[in-house]
N, C-alpha and C positions, 0 to 999 in steps of 0.2 A: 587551474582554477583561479580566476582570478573576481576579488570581490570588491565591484564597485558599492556604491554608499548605499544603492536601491536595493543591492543583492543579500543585507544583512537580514530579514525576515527571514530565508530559505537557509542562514549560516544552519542551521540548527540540526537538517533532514540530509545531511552530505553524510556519507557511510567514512568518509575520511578524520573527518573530523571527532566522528562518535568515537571510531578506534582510537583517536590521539588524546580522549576526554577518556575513554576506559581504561587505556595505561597508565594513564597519570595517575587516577584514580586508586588502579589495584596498586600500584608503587608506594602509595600512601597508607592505603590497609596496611600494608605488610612492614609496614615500619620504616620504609624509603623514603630517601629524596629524588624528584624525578626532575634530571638536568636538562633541558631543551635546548641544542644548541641555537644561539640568537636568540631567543627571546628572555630564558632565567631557568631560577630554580624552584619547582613544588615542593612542599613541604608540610610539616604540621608543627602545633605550638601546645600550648595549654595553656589554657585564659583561666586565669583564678576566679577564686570565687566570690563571691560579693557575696550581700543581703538578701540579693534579688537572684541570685541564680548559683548555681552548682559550680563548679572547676570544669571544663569541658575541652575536646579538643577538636583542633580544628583547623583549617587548611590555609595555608600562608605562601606568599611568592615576593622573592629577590630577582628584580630585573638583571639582566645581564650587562655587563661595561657595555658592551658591544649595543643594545637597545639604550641604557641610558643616553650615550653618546648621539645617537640617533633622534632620541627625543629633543636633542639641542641643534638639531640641525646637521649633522652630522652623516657619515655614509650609511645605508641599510643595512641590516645585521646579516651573517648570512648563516642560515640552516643548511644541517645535514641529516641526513637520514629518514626513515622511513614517510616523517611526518612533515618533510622541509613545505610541499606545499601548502599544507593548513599550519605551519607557524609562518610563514611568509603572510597569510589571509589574517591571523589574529594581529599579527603586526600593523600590518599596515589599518585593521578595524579599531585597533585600541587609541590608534594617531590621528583618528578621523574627529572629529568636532565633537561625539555625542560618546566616544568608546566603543566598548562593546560588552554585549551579555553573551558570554560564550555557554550555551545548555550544559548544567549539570557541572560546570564548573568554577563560572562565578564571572563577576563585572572586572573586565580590565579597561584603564582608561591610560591619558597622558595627561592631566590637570594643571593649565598653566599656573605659574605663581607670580605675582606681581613683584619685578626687583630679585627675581631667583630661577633658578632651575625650576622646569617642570618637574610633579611629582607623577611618578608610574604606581598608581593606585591595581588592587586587586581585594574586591570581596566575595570569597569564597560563596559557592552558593548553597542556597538552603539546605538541598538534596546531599550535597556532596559535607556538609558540613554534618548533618544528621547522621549519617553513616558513618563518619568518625567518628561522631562522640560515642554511636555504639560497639565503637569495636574495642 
């Protein structure tokens, strides 16, 4: 699978990808951290509470050295396992100009910063946030 810039509309409907978006997923229901070799770590947090809303929790990711490193120009990180070629595809979408919306899991990008390292952004998404906060 390989996904050029045009091919990011169809990330969404790959049966690869869904499976690497629903173990992460149930990893996180069940109180997990779910490690992706080369790309980082899923995880959950709990965001206190304000004025305006409730304590809630909610889904968080730590890029890996190996992806940082790469974000600075650096070698391509390298995956293993079942899901190597759709983290190979988020990789290389998150490092493209615009990121990417991965379905059901959230917005990853690579955000230059003027005078600094780029930041490896991740906003969990709506769906996948919603469901933690009910569990």
């Amino acid at each position: 699978m390989h996904m050029a810039k045009g091919k990011l509309e169809t990330f969404g409907n790959d049966a690869e990808l869904r499976a690497f978006v629903q173990e992460v997923t149930a990893t996180l229901l069940d109180g997990g951290r779910h490690q992706t070799p080369g790309l980082g770590t899923f995880s959950t947090c709990t965001r206190k509470a304000t004025s305006d809303r409730a304590a809630c929790k909610m889904a968080m990711f730590r890029a890996s050295t190996e992806l940082r490193e790469y974000a600075v120009g650096g070698p391509p990180p390298h995956g293993s396992g079942p899901h190597t070629e759709v983290v190979n595809c988020i990789i290389e979408a998150m490092c493209s100009e615009h990121g990417v919306d991965v379905p059901n899991l959230g917005r990853m990008a690579v955000v230059p910063v003027s005078g600094n390292k780029p930041k490896l952004i991740f906003h969990g998404a709506d769906e996948l946030n919603d469901v933690l906060m009910a569990s």
